[in-house]
KOLFI-633886 format. One record per atom (N, C-alpha, C): residue in one letter; x, y negated, z. Coordinates in nm, 4 decimals. Atoms other than C-alpha are relative to their C-alpha. Example, Ala and Ser with C-alpha at 12.3 -4.5 7.8 and 13.67 -1.06 7.14 Angstrom:
BEGIN
['a'; [0.0890; 0.1190; 0.0000]];
['a'; [1.2300; 0.4500; 0.7800]];
['a'; [0.0900; -0.1200; 0.0000]];
['s'; [-0.0820; 0.1190; -0.0060]];
['s'; [1.3670; 0.1060; 0.7140]];
['s'; [-0.0770; -0.1090; 0.0730]];
//
This chain:
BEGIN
['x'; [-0.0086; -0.0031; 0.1443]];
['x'; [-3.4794; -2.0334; 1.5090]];
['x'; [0.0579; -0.1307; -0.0543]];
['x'; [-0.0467; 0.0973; 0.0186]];
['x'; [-3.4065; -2.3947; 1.4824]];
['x'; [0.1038; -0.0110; 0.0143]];
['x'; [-0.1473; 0.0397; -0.0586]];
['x'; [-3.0541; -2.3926; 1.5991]];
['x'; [0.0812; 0.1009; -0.0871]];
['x'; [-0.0338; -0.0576; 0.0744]];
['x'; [-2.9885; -2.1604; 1.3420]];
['x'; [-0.0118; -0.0521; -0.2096]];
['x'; [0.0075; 0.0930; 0.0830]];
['x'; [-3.0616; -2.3979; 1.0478]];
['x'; [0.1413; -0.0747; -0.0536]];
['x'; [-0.1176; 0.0566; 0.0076]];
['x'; [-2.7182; -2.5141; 1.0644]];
['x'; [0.1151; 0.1173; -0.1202]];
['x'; [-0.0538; -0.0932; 0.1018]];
['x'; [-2.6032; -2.1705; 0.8817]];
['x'; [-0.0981; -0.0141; -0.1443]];
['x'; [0.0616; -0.0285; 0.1383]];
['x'; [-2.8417; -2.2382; 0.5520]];
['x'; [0.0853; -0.0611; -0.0247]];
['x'; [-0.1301; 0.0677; 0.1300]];
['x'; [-2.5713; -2.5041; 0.3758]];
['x'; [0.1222; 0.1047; -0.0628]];
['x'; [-0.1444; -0.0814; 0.0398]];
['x'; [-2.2790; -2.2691; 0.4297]];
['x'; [-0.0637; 0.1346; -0.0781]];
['x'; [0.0405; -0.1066; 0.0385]];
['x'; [-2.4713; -1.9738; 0.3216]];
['x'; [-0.0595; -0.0453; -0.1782]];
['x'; [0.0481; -0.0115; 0.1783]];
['x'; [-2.6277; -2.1099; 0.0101]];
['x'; [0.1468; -0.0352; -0.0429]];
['x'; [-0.1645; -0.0155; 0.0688]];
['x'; [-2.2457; -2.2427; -0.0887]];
['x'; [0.0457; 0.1201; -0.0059]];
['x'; [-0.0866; -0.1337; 0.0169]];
['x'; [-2.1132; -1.9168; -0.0494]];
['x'; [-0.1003; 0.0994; -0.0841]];
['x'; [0.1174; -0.0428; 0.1281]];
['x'; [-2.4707; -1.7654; -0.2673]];
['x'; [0.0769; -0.0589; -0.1008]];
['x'; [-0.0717; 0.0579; 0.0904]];
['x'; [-2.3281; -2.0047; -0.5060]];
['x'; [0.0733; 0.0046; -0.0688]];
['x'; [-0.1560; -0.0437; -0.0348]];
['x'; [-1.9652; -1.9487; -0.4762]];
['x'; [-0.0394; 0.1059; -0.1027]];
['x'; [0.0051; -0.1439; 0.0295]];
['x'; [-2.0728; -1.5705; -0.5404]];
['x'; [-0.0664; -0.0113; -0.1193]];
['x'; [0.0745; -0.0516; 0.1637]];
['x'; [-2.3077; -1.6099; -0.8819]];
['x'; [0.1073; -0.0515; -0.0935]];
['x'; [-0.0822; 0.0753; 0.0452]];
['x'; [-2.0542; -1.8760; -1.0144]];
['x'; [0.1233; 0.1174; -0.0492]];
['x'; [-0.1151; -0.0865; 0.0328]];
['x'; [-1.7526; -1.6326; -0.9775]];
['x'; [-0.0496; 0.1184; -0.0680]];
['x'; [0.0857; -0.1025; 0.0991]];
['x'; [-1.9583; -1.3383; -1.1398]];
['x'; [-0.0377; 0.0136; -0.1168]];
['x'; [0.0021; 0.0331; 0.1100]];
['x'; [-2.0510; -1.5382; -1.3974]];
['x'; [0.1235; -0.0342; -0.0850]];
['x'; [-0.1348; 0.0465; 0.0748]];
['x'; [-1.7234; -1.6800; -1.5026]];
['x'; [0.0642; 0.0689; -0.0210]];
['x'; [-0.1130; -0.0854; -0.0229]];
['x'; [-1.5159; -1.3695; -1.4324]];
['x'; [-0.1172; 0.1148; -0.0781]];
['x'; [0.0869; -0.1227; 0.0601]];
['x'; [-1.7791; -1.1437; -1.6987]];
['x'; [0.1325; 0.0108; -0.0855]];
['x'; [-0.1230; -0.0076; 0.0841]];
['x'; [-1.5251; -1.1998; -1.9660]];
['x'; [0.1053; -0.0573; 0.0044]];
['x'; [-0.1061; 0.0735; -0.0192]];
['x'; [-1.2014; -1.3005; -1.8300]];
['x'; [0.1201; 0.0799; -0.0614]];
['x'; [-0.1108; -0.0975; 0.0423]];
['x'; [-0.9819; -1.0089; -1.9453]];
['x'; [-0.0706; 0.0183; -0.1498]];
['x'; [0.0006; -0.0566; 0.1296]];
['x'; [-1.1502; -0.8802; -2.2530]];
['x'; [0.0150; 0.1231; -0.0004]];
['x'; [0.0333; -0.1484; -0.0043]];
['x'; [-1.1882; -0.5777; -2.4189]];
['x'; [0.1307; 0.0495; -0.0553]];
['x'; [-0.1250; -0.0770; 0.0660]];
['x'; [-0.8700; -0.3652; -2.5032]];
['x'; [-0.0329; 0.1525; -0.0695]];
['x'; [0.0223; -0.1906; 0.1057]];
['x'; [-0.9060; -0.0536; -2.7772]];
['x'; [0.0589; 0.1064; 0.0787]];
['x'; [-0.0262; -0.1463; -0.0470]];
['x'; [-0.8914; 0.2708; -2.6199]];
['x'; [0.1740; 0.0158; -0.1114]];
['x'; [-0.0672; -0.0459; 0.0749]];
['x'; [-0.6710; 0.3441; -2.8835]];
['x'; [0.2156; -0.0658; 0.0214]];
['x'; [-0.1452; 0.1021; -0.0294]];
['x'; [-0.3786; 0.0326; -2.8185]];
['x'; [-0.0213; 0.0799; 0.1485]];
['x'; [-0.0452; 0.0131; -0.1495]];
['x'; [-0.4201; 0.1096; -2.4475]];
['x'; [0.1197; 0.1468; 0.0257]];
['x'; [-0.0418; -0.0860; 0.0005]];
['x'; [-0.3031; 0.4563; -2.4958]];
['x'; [0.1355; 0.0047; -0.0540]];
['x'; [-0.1053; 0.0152; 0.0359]];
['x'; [-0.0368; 0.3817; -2.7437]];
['x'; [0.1084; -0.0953; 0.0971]];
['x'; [-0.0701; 0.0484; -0.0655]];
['x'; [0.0818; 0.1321; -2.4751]];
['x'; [0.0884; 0.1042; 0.1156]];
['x'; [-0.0448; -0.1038; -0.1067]];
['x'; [0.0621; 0.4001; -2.1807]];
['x'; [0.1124; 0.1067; -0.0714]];
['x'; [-0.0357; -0.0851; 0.0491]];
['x'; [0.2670; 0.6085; -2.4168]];
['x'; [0.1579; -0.0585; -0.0052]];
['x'; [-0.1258; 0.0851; -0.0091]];
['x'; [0.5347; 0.3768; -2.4672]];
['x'; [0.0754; -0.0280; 0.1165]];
['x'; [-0.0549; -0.0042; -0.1629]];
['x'; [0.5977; 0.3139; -2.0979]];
['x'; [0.0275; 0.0568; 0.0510]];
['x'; [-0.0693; -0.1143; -0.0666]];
['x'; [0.6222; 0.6334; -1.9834]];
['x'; [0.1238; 0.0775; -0.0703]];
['x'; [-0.1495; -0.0762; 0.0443]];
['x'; [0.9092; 0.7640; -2.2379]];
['x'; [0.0828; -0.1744; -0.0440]];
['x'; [-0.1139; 0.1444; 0.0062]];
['x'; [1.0794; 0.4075; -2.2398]];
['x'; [0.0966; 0.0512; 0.0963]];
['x'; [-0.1300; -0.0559; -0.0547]];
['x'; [1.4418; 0.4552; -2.1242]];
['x'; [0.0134; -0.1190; 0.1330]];
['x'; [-0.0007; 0.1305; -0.1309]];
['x'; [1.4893; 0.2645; -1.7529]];
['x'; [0.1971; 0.0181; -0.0413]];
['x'; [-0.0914; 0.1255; 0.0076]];
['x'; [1.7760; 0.0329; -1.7425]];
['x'; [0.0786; 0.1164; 0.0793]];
['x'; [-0.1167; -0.1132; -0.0916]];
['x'; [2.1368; 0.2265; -1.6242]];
['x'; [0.0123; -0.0488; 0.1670]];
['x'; [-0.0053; 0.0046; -0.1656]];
['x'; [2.0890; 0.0868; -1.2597]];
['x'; [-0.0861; 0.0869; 0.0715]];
['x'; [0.1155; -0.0521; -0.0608]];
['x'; [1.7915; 0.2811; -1.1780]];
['x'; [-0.0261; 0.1334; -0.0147]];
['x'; [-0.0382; -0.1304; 0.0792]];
['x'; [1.7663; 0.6287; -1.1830]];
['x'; [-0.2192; 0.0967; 0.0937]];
['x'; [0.1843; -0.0444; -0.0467]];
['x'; [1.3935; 0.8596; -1.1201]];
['x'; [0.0418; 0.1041; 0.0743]];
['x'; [-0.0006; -0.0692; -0.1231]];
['x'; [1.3901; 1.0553; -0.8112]];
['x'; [-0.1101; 0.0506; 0.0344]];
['x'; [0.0805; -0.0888; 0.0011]];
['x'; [1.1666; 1.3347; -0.6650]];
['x'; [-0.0466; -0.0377; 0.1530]];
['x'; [-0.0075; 0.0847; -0.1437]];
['x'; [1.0006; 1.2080; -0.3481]];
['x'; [0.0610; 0.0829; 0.1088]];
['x'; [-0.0761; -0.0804; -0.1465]];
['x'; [1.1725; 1.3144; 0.0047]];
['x'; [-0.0901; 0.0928; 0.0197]];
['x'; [0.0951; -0.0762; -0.0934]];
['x'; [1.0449; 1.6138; 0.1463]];
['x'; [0.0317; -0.0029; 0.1386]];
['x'; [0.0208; 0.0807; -0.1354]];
['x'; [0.9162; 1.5476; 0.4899]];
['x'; [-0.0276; 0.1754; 0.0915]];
['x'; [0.0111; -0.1387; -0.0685]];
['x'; [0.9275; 1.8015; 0.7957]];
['x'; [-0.1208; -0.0131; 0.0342]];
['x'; [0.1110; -0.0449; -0.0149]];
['x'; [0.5966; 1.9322; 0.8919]];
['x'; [0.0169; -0.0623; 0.1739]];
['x'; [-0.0318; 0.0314; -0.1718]];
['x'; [0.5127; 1.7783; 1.2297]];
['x'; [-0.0787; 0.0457; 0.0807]];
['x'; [0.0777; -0.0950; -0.1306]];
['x'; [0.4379; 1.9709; 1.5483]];
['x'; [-0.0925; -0.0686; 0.0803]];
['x'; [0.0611; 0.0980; -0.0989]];
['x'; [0.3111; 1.6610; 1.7367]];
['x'; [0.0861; 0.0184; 0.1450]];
['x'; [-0.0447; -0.0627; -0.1533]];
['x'; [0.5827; 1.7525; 1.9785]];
['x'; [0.1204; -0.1131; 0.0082]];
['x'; [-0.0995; 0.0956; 0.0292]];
['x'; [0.8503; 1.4727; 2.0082]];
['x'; [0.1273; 0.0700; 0.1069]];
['x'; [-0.1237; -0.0114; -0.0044]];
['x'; [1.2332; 1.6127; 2.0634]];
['x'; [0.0972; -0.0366; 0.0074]];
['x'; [-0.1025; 0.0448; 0.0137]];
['x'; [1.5116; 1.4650; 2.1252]];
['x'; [0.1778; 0.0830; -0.0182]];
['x'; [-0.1655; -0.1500; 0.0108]];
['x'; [1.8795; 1.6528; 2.0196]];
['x'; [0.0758; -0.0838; 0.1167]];
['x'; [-0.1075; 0.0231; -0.1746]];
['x'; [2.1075; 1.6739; 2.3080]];
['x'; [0.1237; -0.0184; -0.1059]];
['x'; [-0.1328; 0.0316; 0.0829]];
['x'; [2.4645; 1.5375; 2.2118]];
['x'; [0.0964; 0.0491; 0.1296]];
['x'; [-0.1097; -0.0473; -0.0239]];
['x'; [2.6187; 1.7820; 2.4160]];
['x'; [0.0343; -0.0566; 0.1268]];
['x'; [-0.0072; 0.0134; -0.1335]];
['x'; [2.6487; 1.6249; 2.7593]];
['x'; [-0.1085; 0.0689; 0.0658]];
['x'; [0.1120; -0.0727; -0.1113]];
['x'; [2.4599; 1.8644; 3.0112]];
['x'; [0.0671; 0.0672; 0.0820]];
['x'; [-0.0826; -0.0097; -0.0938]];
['x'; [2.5588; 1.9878; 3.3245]];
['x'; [0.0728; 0.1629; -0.0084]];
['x'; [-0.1126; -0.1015; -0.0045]];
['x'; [2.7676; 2.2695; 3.2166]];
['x'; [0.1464; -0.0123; -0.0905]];
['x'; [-0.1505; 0.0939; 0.0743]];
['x'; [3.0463; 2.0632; 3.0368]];
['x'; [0.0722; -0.0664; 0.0671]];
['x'; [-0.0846; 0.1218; -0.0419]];
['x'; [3.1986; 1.9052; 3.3442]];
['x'; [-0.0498; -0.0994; 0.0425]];
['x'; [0.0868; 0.1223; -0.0568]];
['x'; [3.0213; 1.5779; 3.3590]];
['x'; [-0.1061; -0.0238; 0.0744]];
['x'; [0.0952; 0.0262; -0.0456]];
['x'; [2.7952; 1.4522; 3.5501]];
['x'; [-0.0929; -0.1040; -0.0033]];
['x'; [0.0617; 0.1032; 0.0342]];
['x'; [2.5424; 1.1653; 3.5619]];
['x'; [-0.0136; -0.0685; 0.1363]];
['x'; [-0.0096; 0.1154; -0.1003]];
['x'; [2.5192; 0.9221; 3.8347]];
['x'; [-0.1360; -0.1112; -0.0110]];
['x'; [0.1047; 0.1095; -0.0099]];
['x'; [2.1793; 0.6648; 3.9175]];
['x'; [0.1037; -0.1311; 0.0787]];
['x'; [-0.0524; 0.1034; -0.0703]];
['x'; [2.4639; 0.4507; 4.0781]];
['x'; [0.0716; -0.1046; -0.1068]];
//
């Protein structure tokens, strides 16, 4: 138990640490009116984006088998060629 005495300093600093930041951070933002927040969200979403940028529909993704495939590019042994380990 004694050799464990060495963790009370760091532990009460970090108790500390933790009421300190809890306390300070009660009112750091403030309260915003339902009412502005909405008129904000309202504004942002029909605001016109800038002519570089344009709104897109996300990719649709293929359904996956769990089977991994590779496409053949057409060399296989009925085209002639052959393959060689030399």
């Amino acid at each position: 138990m004694e050799i464990l005495l060495w963790l009370v300093p760091s532990a009460v600093v970090a108790f500390a640490a933790m009421a300190w930041v809890s306390w300070a951070g009660r009112d750091g933002r403030g309260e915003v009116d339902r009412e502005v927040a909405v008129e904000r969200l309202g504004r942002a979403i029909t605001k016109e984006l800038p002519a570089g940028t344009r709104r897109t529909s996300a990719p649709t993704r293929d359904r996956s088998t769990g089977i991994a495939v590779r496409p053949s590019h057409g060399a296989g042994p009925g085209d002639g060629t052959t393959r060689r380990a030399s």
